[in-house]
C-alpha positions as CSV (number, residue, x, y, z in Angstrom):
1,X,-69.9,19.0,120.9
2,X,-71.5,19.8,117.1
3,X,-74.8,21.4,117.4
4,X,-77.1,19.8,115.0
5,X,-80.5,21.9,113.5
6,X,-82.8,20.1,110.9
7,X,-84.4,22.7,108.1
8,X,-88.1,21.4,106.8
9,X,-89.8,22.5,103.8
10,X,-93.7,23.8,103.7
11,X,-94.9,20.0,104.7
12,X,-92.4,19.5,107.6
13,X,-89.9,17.3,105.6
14,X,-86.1,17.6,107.2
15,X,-84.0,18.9,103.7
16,X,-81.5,19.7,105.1
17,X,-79.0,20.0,108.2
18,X,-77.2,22.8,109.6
19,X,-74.3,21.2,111.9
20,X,-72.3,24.1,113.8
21,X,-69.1,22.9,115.7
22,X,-68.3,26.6,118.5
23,X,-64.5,26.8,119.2
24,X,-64.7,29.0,122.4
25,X,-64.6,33.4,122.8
26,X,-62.0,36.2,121.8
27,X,-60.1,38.2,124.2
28,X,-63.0,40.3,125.1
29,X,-65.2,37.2,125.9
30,X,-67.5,37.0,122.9
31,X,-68.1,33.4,121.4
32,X,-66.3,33.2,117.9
33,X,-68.1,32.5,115.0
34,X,-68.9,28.6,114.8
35,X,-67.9,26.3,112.3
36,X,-70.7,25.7,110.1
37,X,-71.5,22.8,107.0
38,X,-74.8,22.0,105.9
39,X,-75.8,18.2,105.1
40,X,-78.4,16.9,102.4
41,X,-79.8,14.0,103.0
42,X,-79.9,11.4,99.8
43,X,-82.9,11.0,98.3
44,X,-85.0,7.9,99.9
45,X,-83.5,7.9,102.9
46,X,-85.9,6.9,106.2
47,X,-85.5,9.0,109.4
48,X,-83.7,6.6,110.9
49,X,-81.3,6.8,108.4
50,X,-80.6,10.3,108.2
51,X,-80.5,10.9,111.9
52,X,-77.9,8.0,111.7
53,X,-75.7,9.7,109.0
54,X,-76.5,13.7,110.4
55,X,-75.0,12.3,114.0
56,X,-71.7,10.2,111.8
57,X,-71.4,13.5,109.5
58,X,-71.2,15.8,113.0
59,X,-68.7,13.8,114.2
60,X,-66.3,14.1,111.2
61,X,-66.6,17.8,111.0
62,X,-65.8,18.3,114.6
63,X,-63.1,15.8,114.6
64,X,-61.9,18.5,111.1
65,X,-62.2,21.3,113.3
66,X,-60.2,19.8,116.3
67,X,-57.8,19.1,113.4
68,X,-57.6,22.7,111.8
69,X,-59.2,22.3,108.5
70,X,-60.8,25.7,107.2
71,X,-63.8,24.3,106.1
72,X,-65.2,27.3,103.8
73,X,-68.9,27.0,103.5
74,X,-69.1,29.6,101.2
75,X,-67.0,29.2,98.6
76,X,-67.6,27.8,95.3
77,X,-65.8,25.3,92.9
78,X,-65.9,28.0,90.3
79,X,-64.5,30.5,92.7
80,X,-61.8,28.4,94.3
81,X,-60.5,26.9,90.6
82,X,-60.4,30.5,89.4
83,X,-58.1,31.3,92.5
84,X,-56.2,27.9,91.7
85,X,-55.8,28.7,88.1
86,X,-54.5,32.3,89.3
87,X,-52.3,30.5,91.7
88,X,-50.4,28.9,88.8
89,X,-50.4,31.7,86.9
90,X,-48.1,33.4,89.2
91,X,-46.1,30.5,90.2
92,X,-44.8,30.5,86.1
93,X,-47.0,27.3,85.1
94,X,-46.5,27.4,81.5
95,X,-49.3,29.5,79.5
96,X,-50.0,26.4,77.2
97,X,-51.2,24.7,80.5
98,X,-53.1,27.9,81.9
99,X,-55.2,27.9,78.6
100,X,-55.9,24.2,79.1
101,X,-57.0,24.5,82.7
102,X,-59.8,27.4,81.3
103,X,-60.7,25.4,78.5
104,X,-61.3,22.4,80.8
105,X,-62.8,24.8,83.3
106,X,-65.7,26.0,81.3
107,X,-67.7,22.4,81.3
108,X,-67.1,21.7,84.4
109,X,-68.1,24.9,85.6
110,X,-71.1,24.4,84.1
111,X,-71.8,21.3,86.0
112,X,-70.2,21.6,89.6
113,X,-69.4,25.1,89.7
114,X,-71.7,26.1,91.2
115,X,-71.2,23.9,94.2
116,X,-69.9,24.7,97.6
117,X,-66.5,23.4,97.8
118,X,-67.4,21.3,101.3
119,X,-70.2,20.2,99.6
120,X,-68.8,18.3,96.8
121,X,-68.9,14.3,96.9
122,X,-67.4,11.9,94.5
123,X,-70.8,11.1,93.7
124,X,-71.2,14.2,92.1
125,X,-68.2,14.0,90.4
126,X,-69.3,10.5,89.0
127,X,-72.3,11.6,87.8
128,X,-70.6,14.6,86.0
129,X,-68.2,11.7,84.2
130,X,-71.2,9.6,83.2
131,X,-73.0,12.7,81.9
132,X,-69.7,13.8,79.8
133,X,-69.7,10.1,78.7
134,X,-72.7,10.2,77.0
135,X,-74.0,11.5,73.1
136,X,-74.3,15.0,71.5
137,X,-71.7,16.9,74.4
138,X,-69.6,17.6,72.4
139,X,-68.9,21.3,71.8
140,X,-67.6,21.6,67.7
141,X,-70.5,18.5,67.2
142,X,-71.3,20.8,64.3
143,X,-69.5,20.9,60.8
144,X,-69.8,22.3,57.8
145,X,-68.4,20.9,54.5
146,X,-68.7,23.4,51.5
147,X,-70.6,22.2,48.2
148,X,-69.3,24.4,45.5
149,X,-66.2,26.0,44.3
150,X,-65.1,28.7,45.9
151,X,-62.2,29.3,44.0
152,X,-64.1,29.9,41.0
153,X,-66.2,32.6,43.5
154,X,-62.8,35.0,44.7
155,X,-61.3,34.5,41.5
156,X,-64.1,36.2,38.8
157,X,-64.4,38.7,41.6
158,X,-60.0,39.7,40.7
159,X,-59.1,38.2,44.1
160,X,-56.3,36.4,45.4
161,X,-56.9,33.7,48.0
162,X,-54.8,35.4,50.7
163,X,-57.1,38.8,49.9
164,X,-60.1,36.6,49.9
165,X,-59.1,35.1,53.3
166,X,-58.3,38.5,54.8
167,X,-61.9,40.0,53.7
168,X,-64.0,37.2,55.3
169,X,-61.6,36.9,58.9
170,X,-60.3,33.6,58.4
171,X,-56.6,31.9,57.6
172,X,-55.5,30.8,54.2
173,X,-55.0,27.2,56.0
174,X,-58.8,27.3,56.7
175,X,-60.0,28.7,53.3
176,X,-57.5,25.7,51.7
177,X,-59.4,23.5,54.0
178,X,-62.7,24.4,52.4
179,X,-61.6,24.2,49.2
180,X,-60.6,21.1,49.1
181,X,-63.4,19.6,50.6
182,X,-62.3,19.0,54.4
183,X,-64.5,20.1,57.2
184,X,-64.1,23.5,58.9
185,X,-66.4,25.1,61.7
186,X,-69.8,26.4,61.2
187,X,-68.7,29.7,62.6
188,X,-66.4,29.9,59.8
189,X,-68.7,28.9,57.4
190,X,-70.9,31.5,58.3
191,X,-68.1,34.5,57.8
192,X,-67.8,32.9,54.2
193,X,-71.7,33.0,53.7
194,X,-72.0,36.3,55.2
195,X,-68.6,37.7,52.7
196,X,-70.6,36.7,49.9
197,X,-74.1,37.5,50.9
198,X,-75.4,34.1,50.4
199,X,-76.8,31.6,53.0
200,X,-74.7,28.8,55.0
201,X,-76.8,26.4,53.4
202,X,-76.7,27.3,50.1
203,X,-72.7,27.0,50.4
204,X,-72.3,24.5,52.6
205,X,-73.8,21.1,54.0
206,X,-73.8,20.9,58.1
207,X,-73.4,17.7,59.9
208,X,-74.0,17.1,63.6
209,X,-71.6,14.6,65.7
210,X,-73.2,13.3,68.2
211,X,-70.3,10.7,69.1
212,X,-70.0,10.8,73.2
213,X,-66.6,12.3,74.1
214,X,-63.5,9.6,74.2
215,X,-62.7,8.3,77.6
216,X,-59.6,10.3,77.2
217,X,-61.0,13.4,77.4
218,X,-63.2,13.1,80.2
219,X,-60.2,11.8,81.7
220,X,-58.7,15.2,81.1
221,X,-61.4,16.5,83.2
222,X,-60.7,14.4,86.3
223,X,-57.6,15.1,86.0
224,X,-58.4,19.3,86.0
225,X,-60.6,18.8,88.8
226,X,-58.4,16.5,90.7
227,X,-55.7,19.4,90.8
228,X,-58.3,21.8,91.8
229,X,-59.8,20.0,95.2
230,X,-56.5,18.9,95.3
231,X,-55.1,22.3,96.0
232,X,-58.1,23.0,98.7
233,X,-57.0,19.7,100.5
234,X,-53.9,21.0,100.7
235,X,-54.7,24.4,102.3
236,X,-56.8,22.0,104.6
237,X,-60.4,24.1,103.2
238,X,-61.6,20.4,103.0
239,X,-60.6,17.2,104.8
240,X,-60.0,14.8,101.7
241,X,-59.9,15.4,97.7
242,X,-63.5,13.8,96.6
243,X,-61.4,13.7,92.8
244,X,-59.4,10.6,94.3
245,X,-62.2,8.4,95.7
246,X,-64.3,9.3,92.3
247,X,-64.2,6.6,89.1
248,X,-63.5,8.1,86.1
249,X,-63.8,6.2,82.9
250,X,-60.4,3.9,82.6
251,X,-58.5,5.8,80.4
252,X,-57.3,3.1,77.3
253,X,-53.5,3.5,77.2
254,X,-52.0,4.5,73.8
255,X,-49.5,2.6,72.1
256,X,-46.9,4.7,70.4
257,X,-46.7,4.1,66.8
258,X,-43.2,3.6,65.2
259,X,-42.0,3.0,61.7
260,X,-40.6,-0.5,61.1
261,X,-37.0,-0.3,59.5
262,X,-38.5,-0.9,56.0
263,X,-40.2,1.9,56.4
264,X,-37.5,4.4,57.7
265,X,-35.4,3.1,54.7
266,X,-38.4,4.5,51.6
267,X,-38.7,7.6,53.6
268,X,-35.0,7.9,53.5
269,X,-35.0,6.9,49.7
270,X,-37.7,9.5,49.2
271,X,-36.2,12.5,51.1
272,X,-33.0,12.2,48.5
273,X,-36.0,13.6,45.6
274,X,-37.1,16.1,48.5
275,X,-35.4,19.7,49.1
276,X,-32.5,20.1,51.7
277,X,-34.5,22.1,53.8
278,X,-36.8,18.9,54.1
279,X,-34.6,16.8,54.0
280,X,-32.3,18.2,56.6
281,X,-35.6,18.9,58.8
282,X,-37.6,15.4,58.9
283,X,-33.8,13.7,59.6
284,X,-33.1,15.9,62.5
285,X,-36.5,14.8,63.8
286,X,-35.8,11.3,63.4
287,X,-32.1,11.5,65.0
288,X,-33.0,13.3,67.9
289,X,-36.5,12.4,68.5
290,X,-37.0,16.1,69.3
291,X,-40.9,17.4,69.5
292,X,-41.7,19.1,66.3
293,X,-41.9,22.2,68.1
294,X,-38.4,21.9,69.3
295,X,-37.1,21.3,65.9
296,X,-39.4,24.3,64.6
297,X,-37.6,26.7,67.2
298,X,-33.9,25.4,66.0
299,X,-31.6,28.3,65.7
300,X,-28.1,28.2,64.1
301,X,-26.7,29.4,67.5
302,X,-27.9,26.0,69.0
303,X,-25.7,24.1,66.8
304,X,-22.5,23.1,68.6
305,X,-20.0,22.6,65.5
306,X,-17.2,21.1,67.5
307,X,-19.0,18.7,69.6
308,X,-21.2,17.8,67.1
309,X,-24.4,18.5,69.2
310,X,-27.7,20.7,69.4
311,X,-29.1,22.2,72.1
312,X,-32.7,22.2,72.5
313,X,-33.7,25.3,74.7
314,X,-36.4,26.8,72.4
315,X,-40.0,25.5,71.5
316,X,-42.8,27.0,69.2
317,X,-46.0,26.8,70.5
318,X,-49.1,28.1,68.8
319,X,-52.0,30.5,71.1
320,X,-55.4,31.0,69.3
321,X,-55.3,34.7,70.9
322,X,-51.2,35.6,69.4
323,X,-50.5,32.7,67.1
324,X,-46.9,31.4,66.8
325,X,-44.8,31.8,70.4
326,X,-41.4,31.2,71.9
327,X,-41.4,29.4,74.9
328,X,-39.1,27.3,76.8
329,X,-39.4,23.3,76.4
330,X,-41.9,21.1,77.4
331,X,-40.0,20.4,81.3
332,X,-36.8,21.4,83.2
333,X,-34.9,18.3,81.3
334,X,-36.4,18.8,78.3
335,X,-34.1,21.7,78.1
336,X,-31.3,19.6,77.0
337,X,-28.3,18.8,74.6
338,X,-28.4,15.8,72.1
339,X,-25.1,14.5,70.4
340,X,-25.4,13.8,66.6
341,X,-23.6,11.4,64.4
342,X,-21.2,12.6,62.0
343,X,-23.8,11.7,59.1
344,X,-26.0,14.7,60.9
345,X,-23.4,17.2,60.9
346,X,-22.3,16.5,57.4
347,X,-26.2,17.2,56.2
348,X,-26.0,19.9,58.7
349,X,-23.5,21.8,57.2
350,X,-24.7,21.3,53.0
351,X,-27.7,23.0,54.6
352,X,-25.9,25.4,56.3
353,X,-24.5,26.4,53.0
354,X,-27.8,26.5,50.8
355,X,-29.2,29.1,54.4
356,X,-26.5,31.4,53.3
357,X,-26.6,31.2,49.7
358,X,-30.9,31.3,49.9
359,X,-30.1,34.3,52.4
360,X,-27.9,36.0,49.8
361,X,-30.5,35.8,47.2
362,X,-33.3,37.2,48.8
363,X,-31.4,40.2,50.0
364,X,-33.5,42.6,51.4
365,X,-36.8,40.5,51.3
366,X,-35.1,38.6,54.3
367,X,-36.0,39.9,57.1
368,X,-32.9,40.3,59.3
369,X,-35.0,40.7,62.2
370,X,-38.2,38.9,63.0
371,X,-41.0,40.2,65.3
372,X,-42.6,37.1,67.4
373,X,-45.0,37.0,70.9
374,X,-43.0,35.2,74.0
375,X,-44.5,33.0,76.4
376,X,-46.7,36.5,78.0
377,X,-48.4,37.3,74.7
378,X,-45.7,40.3,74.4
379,X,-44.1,41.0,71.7
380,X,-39.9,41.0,71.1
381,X,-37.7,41.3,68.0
382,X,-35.2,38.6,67.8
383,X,-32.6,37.7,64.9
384,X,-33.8,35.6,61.9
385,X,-31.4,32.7,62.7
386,X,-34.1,30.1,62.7
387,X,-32.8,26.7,60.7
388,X,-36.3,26.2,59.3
389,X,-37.7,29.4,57.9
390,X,-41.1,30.4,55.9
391,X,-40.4,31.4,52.2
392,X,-43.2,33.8,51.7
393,X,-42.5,36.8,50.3
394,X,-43.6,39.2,53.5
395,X,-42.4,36.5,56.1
396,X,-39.1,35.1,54.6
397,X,-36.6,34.7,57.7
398,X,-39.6,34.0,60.5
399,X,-39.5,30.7,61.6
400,X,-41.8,27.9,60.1
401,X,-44.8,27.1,61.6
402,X,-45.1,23.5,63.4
403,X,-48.5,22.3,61.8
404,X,-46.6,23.4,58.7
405,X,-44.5,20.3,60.3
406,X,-47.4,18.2,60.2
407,X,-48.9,18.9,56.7
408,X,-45.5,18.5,54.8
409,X,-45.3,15.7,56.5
410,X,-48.7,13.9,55.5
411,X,-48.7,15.4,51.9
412,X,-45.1,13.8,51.6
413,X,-46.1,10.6,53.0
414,X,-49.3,10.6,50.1
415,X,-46.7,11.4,47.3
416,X,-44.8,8.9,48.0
417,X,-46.6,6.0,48.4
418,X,-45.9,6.0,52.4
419,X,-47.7,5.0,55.7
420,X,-48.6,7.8,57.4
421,X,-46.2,10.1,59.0
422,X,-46.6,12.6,61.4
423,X,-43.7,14.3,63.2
424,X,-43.9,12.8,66.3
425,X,-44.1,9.1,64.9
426,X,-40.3,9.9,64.4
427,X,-39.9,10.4,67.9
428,X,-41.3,7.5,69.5
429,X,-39.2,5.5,66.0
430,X,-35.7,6.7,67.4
431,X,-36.9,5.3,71.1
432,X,-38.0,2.0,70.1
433,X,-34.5,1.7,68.0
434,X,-33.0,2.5,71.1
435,X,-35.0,-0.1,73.0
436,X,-34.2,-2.8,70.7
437,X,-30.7,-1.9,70.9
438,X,-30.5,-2.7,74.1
439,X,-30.0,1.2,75.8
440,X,-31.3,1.9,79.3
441,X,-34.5,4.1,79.9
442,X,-32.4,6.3,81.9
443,X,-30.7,7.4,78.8
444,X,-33.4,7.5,76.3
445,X,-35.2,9.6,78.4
446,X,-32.6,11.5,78.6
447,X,-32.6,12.2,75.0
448,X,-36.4,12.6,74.4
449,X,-36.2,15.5,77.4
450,X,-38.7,13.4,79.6
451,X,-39.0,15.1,83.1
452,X,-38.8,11.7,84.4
453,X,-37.1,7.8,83.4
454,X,-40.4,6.8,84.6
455,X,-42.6,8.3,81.9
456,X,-40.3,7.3,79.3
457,X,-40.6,3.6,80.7
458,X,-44.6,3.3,81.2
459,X,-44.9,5.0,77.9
460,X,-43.1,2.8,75.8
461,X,-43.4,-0.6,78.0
462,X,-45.3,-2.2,75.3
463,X,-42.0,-1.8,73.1
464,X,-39.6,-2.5,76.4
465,X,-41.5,-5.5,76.6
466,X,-41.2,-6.6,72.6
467,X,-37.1,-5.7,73.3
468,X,-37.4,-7.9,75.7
469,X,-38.6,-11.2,74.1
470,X,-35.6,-10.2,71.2
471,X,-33.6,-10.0,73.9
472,X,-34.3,-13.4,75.3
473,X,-34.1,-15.0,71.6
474,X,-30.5,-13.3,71.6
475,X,-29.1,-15.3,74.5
476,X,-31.4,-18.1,73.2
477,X,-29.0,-18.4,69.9
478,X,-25.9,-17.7,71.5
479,X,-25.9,-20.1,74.6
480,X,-28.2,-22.7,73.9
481,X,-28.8,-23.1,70.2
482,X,-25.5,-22.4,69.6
483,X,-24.0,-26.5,71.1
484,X,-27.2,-28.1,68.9
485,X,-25.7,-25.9,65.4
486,X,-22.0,-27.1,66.1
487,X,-23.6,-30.9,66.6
């Protein structure tokens, strides 16, 4: 039987309840420590009604008890993630994912962690959603857009931009940012301000966001804390996970955006004006469908001549702590071979050729040997085989970096007259030709390195479903327009 004690305040009012369930004595006949949770009342509740819910809430934690759950009374949310997050540290959970967890982590710490982890409700977890959900959370809401030429600045003092960028602490890509007028952070502006010995303001003009976060990302969120209570449901510390009866905000499904065949044929047309290496790259990302990172970590020894394949077992990632990584792909089947057409191979090997002969040149400005970071931070010194290398002059052999992907990409796409392109448009272009050609999810997930047929099938079911109708206009013309046309 649960032993129930009420806890007043300084005018008598019951705040609480302290509900202990005993589970008999040890061997030398001394009772063992009860099983103890405490129960808040709601606000507004009448007597009746809490004595009502103390005597429901007793009953379910000594029915817990009778069924083994550890009910820890002690523990926090921040503790237990922490231990959760270590958990899939050492179980080899992918760094990229670690970093996201701690990132996620650091909100909703904020809000819930300081919560006991038998203590936590959906409601709270609801009200954490609708707080996320509203304006000025968002933590880069500042940024700072520069109002004068900065070029003009580093270059009567004799500097070059990648000196100028070194001095104040930031990247080249950030200082080319500025300069041409795109937003960067504040606290980068401020290093800039604080190189020149001037004032943020006087260089640059700050503006506040104060747009509520997208329901995606608070989705991401549920998500982080659904694994977390998930895992303490699972080692039975708490009877149910309060993650799965919450309500996040419906999370508004994407649609994947593919190039229609007009399209692929101008960015074919242009690529001919664009250099092999280019050339060679952005096909390859449009005939395998490969994420750009996979494409970025391309290495000659993944190239299977006689079976006129690739073998996708490498992916560049990029840490804000180490930079550029090596890591292995996204899943277990996104480790994977992809057969190419004999159009591939013959672009293939012209580049091939130009590798060699650009090696050749270089001579000993190629670095035979590149030093990268592996999935641990650590770093190892692997052959310069990449396909798809940097040119400048102190990194020639290491392996390009994928934003590099990205901005060739949109600055190819401007030259040209294009729609947009980003690299992994590509990918979701060679599905949908797949789709409309009539292959079987099972296979194209197969080639995109999708853990499961099932992702690849609710992430592209508005385009299954556009195959579809084609599909049924196919059969249309061949059995039952096809009498009327003979008539």
């Amino acid at each position: 039987m649960a032993n129930i004690t009420p806890r007043k305040n300084k005018n008598g009012e019951i705040t609480s309840y302290t509900i202990r369930v005993y589970h008999g004595y040890d061997k030398q006949g001394k009772r063992l420590k009860p099983y103890t949770m405490n129960y808040k009342p709601l606000p507004g509740m009448t007597a009746r009604q809490m004595e009502k819910e103390v005597q429901r809430q007793a009953l379910i934690f000594e029915e817990q008890c009778r069924q083994g759950y550890s009910l820890d009374n002690k523990q926090t949310f921040e503790q237990y993630a922490d231990y959760v997050v270590s958990l899939k540290e050492r179980a080899g959970v992918k760094h990229s994912v670690i970093c996201w967890y701690r990132a996620q982590l650091k909100r909703i710490n904020a809000s819930i962690g300081h919560l006991k982890l038998s203590e936590i409700r959906p409601q709270h977890l609801n009200a954490l959603y609708e707080q996320l959900s509203s304006k000025g959370l968002r933590e880069n809401g500042s940024k700072a857009r520069c109002k004068v030429d900065l070029r003009q600045i580093w270059k009567a003092q004799g500097l070059t931009k990648a000196v100028f960028a070194g001095a104040v602490g930031i990247s080249e890509n950030t200082l080319t940012n500025c300069c041409k007028g795109n937003f960067i952070s504040p606290e980068a502006a401020e290093k800039i301000a604080n190189a020149l010995n001037r004032s943020q303001k006087s260089l640059f003009d700050i503006l506040e966001d104060t747009a509520p976060l997208s329901k995606s990302t608070v989705s991401g969120y549920h998500r982080c804390i659904s694994a977390i209570l998930g895992q303490a449901e699972k080692e039975m510390l708490i009877p149910y996970n309060p993650a799965a009866k919450a309500t996040p905000p419906k999370k508004e499904k994407p649609q994947p955006n593919y190039f229609q065949p007009a399209d692929i044929d101008n960015i074919r047309k242009a690529l001919d004006n664009e250099p092999v290496k280019w050339k060679t790259l952005v096909h390859l990302l449009l005939i395998t469908g490969a994420r750009r990172g996979e494409i970025a970590g391309l290495k000659w020894s993944a190239v299977d001549w006689e079976n006129s394949r690739i073998h996708i077992n490498v992916t560049l990632l990029n840490r804000t702590d180490i930079g550029i990584y090596e890591d292995t792909p996204k899943t277990d089947q996104s480790d994977r071979f992809i057969t190419l057409p004999s159009e591939t191979m013959t672009l293939l090997r012209e580049y091939w050729e130009y590798w060699i002969n650009f090696r050749k040149r270089c001579g000993s400005a190629w670095n035979s040997f590149v030093q990268i970071f592996d999935r641990n931070g650590d770093p190892v010194r692997v052959k310069a085989e990449y396909l798809f290398f940097q040119e400048q002059w102190d990194k020639i052999g290491y392996p390009i970096r994928p934003d590099s992907i990205t901005k060739w990409c949109s600055d190819f796409s401007k030259r040209n007259g294009l729609p947009h392109i980003n690299p992994h448009a590509f990918r979701h272009t060679m599905a949908s030709i797949l789709y409309f050609n009539g292959v079987d999810s099972i296979s194209i997930s197969g080639r995109l390195g999708h853990s499961k047929a099932s992702i690849t099938s609710d992430l592209y079911s508005h385009i299954i479903k556009e195959a579809d109708k084609r599909s049924a206009e196919c059969i249309a013309d061949v059995v039952l327009r096809m009498r009327n046309k003979q008539a």
